[in-house]
C-alpha positions in Angstrom: 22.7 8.1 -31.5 19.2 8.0 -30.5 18.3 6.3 -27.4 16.0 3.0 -27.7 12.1 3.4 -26.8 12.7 1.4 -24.0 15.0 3.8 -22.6 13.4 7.2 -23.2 10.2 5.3 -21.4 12.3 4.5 -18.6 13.5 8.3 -18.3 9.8 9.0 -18.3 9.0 7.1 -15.8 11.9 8.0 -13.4 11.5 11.8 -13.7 7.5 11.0 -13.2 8.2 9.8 -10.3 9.5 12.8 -9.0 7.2 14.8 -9.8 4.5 12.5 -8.4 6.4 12.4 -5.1 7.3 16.3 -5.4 3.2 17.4 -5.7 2.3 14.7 -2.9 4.8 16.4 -0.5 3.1 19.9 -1.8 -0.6 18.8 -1.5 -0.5 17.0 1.5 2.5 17.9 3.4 2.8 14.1 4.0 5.2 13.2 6.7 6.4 10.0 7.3 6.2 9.4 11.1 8.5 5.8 11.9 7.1 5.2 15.2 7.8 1.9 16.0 10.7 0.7 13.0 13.1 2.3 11.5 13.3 2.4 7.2 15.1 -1.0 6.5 16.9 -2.2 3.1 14.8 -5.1 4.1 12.3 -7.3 2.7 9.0 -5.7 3.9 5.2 -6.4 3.8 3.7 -3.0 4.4 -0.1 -3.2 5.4 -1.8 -0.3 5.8 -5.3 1.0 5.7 -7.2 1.7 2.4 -9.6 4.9 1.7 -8.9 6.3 -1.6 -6.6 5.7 -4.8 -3.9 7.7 -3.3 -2.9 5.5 -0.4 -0.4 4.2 -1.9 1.1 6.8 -3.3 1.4 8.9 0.3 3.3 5.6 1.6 5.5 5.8 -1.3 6.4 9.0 -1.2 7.6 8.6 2.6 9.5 5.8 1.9 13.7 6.5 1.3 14.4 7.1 -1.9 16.6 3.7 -2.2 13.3 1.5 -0.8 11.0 2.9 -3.3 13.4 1.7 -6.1 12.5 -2.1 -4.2 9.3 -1.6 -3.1 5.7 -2.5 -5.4 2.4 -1.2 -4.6 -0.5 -4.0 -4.6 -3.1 -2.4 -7.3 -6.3 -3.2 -8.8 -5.5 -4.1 -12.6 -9.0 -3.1 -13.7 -8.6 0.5 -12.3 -4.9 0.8 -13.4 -5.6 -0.6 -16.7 -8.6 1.9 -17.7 -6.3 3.9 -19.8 -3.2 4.5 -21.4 -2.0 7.3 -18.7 -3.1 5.1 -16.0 -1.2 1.9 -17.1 1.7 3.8 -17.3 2.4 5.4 -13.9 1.0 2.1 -12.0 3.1 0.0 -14.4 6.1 2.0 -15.7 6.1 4.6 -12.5 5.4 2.3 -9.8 6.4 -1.0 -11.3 2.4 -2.0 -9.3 1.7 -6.0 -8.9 -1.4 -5.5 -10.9 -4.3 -7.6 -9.4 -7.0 -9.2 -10.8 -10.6 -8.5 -9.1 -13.3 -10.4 -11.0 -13.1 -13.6 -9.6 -11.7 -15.2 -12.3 -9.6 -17.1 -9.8 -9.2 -20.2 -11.7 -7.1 -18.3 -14.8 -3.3 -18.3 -14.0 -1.9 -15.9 -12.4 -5.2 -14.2 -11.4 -5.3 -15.4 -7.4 -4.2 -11.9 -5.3 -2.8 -13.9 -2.9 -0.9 -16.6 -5.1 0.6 -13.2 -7.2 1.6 -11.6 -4.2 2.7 -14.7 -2.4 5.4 -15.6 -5.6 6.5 -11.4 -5.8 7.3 -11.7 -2.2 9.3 -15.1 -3.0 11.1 -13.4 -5.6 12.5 -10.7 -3.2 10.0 -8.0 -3.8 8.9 -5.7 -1.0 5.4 -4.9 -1.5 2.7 -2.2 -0.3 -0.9 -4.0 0.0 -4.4 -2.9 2.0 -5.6 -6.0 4.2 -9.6 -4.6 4.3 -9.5 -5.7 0.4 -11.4 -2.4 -0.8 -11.5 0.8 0.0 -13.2 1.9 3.2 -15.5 5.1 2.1 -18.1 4.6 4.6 -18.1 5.6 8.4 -16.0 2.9 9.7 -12.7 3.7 11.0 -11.1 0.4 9.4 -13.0 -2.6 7.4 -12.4 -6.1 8.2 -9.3 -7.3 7.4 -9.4 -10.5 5.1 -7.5 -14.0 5.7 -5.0 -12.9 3.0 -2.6 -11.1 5.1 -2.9 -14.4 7.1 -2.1 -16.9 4.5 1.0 -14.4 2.6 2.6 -14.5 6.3 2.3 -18.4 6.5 4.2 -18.5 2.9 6.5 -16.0 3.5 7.5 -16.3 7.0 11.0 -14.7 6.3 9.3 -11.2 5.4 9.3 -7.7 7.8 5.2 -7.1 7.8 5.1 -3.6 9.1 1.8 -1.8 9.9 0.7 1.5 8.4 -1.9 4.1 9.6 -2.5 6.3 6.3 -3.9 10.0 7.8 -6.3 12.3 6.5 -6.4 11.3 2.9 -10.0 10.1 2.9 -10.9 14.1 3.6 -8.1 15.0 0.9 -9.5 13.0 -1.8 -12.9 12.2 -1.0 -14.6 9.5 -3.7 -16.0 11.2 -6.7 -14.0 14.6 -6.6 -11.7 15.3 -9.1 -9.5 18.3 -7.6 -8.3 17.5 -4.2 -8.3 19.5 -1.1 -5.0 20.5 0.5 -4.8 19.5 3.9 -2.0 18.0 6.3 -1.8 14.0 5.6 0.9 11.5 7.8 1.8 8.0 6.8 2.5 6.4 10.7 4.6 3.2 10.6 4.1 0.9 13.9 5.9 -1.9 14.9 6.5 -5.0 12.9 4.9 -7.8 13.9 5.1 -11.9 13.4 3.3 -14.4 13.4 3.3 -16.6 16.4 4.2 -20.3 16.6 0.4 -21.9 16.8 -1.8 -18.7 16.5 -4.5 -19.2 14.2 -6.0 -16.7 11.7 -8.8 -14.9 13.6 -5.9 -14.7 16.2 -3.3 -13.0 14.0 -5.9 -10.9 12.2 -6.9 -9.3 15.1 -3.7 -8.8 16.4 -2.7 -7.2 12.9 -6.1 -5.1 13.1 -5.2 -3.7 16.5 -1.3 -2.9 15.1 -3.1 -0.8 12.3 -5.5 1.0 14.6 -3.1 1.5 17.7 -1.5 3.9 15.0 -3.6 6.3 14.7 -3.5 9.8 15.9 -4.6 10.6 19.6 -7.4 12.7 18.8 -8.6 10.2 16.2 -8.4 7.5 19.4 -11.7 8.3 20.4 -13.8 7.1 17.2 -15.5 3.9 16.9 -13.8 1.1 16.1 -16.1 -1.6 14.0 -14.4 -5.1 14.7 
């Protein structure tokens, strides 16, 4: 008997993700470096820092095999939604919390904070990028916005782990189609709360410093733009 469509879509997906994970490990070399946690079957806000479309994918890879299964990538639904190949590895592959990014805030369902505020209620873990775009400038890391602040006010009960994402800016620089094969690392720090009474420039600092105490010693030395 012939299996349903949704079933043969689901093979799809799964053996997709495989080979996405298999020819990130290939390309990059990625490592997973755990510095300050250990991998946890526990509800987890990964934040990490954001300079091309593959971020997320390096963070998934290094993640357990059994987290991934739990674990949703924050994505832009205008990017992931360009075409048919696209929609189906960020929503079939990656099962990705689509996000909305014209402003049309006042449609339901289309405030990024409200969707990932009611995915992390449900029990999701999720994978998001506190500067809100990606950095392709000279800065070392963008300003973080007040939404990391305000999911960790609603969803007190959640692990938020910071993420230092290495090299991938100079492995997929904006623009080029064929990527250049150099060593990446994905660096998880210490997870951090917030503190009874700190305000948001407070925590957001504090979260910004988590992020950029991550990175590598020899990148140490670059300017850091608050």
């Amino acid at each position: 008997m012939s299996r349903p469509p949704q079933s043969g879509l689901g093979l799809a997906a799964t053996a997709s993700a495989w080979l996405i994970v298999l020819a990130a490990r290939l390309l990059t070399g990625v490592r997973g470096i755990w510095a300050g946690t250990t991998p946890k079957a526990e509800q987890t806000l990964y934040f990490a820092n954001h300079t091309s479309h593959g971020d997320f994918v390096l963070l998934w890879a290094t993640l357990p095999a059994d987290l991934r299964a739990i674990t949703r990538p924050v994505a832009g639904q205008d990017y992931w939604d360009a075409s048919a190949l696209r929609r189906f590895i960020g929503r079939d592959v990656f099962n990705a919390l689509m996000i909305r990014r014209d402003g049309a805030v006042a449609q339901a369902g289309s405030d990024p904070v409200g969707q990932m505020t009611e995915a992390l209620l449900a029990g999701d873990s999720l994978i998001m990028f506190p500067e809100g775009t990606r950095n392709t400038g000279d800065d070392v890391l963008l300003p973080l916005k007040s939404g990391l602040y305000h999911l960790t006010r609603a969803c007190p009960q959640v692990r938020l782990v910071p993420v230092w994402i290495e090299n991938l800016k100079r492995v997929l620089p904006k623009g080029t189609l064929v990527p250049i094969p150099l060593a990446c690392s994905v660096r998880y720090g210490a997870p951090i709360t917030l503190a009874e009474g700190e305000d948001k420039a407070a925590f957001i600092a504090r979260a910004r410093k988590a992020m950029l105490d991550l990175r590598p010693e020899y990148d140490q030395a670059e300017e850091v733009t608050p």
